[in-house]
N, C-alpha and C positions, 0 to 999 in steps of 0.2 A: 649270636650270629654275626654280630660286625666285630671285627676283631682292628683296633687300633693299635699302632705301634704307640711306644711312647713321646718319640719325638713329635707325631703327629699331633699329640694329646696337647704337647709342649707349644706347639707352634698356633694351635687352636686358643689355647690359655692365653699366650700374648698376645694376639691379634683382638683378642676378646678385653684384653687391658686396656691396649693402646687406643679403642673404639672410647672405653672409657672411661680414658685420663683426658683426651679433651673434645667430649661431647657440644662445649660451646663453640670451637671452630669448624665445628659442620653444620653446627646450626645456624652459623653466618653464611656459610656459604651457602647452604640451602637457599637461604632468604633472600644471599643476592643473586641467586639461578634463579629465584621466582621472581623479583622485582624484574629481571632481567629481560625474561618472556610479559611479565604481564605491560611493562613498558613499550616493547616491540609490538605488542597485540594491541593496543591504544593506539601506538601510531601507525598502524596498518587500516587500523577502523576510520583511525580521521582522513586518514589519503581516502579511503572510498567514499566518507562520505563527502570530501573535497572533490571527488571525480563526478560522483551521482549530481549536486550541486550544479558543478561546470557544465555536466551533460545534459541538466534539465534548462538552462538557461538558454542553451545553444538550440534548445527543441524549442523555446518559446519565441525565442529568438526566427529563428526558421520563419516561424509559421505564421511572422507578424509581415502583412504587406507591405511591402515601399511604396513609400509615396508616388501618386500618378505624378505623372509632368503638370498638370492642370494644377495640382496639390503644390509641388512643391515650387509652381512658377507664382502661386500665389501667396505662399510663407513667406518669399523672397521679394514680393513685394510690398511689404509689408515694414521692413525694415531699411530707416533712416541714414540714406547715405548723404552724405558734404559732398559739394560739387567739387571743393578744392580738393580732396582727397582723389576722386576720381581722376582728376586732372595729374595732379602729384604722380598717382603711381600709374598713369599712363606713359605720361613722359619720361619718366626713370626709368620703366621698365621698356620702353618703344613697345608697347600693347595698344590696341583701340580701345577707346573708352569705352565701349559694351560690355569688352573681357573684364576692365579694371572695374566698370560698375557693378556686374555681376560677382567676380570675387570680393570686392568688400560686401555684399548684402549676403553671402556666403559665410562671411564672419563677421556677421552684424553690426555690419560699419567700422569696423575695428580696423584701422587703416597698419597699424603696428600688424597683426596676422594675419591680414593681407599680403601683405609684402613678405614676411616670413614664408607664407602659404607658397606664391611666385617663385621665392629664390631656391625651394625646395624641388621645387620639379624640374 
């Protein structure tokens, strides 16, 4: 019932050779069309689960209270400022000593990012 020409037959035969005279260079590239996807799918999983991550932090994050004023005027006093430092970066900065005492106890006396802090704004 099918009736094939010969050339057809012919063209069928070589295609069926040339398949398998070199079966190892489809087998490479098979393997590197699967490394291909399965590497792009690993790095698709690790971004979401890099996303899921960032977005649970950001939910923890949220839902945690800031500190009352009461809270954190009392943190803030807590920590150990030099009077010379207040003075220092009072007069450097022409600030009142309440701003420069409050920024150093904002960075726990650290007169160095204080001043850092200051020239940023």
């Amino acid at each position: 019932m099918f009736t094939y020409t010969c050339e057809q037959v012919t063209a069928e035969n070589e295609e069926d050779t040339r398949a398998s005279e070199n079966p190892q260079g489809e087998v490479q590239q098979q393997n590197a069309a699967l490394a291909k996807v399965t590497t792009e799918t690993t790095e698709r999983a690790l971004d979401a689960n890099k996303a899921k991550a960032a977005i649970t932090k950001l939910t923890i994050t949220a839902k945690q209270k800031p500190p009352t004023v009461a809270e954190r005027i009392k943190a803030l006093s807590s920590v150990q400022v030099k009077t010379e430092h207040i003075d220092l970066i009072a007069n450097e900065f022409d600030i009142r000593r309440d701003i420069a005492e409050l920024t150093l106890r904002e960075h726990n006396g650290d007169a160095v990012a204080a001043m850092r802090a200051l020239l940023a704004q």
